[in-house]
C-alpha angles and dihedrals in degrees: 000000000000120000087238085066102042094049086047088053095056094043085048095058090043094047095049088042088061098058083088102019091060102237096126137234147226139237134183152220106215113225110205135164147266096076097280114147103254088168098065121135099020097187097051104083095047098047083049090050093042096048084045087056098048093042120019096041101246125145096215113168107252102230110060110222117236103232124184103240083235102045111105094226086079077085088078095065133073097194120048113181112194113186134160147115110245144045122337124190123182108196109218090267090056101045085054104043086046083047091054101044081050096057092039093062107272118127135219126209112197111192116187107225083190119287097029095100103078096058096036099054079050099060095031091070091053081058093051115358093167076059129086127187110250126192107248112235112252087247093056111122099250092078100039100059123109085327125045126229104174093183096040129249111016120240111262114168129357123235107148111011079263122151111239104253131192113219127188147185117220126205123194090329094321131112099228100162135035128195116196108199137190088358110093102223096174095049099059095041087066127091100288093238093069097068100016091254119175111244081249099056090050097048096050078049094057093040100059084041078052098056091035079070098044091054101050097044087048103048 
């Protein structure tokens, strides 16, 4: 095993272990290529780690780290969220170091801002092409966590008259990877005056961000 992934292994234990120890985490935003906004919705990843903090008991750092999806330092981070709208493009040595921080227990949250979905499923599928994405049942443990959400993703924002649908990969029985589509994730997780979101809709945004961290600290 390389010494990358034993080093990540052992971050990823300590890391875990400090969720109740009160050492702290962190999570991160993933910055790839091909001119697509990564850096879409600034304000997301601080109000979810702010809500996990106040209600679900986690010590997350405030402040997410921004991680190249091939820089080996995505390695010290359990949670990578990747969001946009536009184009994404993984070189071979992302898509294998992304491939290998996968395997070795990191997990990646992709949330479709609209329009990402073309050019992720693309690269995804450098990362893993013996994978395909598969719609996660609506009893599947990601949405029954502290909050219940008994017919999957809510609905955040509308684009094409889509239900909102949670896709996964699964590697060797694990879920290493979620896509949230046509549900806007993200969007609702900012501060509701930046799209005009009802109180209600940000908070049932929070709360599924919220279980998508649960999840992954407690597998």
């Amino acid at each position: 095993m390389k010494k990358s992934l034993i080093i990540f292994l052992c971050l990823t234990c300590l890391n875990i272990a400090g969720i109740s120890q009160g050492s702290g985490v962190r999570i991160a935003l993933g910055k790839y290529s091909g001119g697509g906004d990564w850096y879409a919705n600034p304000t997301s990843l601080p109000n979810l780690i702010q809500f996990c903090n106040d209600n679900i008991g986690t010590t997350i750092f405030h402040e997410p780290a921004t991680v190249d999806i091939g820089s080996p330092d995505i390695f010290n981070y359990p949670f990578v969220h990747i969001t946009g709208h536009g184009n994404v493009l993984f070189s071979d040595s992302d898509a294998k170091n992304l491939r290998d921080y996968l395997i070795s227990g990191g997990f990646l949250h992709i949330d479709d801002n609209y329009g990402i979905n073309v050019f992720i499923r693309a690269q995804m599928k450098k990362v893993f092409p013996e994978l395909d994405f598969v719609e996660l049942p609506f009893s599947h443990p990601i949405y029954h966590q502290t909050y219940e959400f008994p017919s999957g993703l809510p609905k955040i924002h509308e684009h094409d008259n889509k239900p909102p649908q949670g896709f996964g990969l699964i590697w060797e029985g694990r879920l290493i990877c979620f896509y949230s589509y046509e549900c806007d994730l993200g969007d609702g997780w900012e501060h509701p005056a930046v799209h005009n979101d009802t109180q209600e809709a940000h908070i049932l945004a929070l709360k599924m961000g919220a279980n998508i961290i649960q999840y992954v600290f407690d597998r």
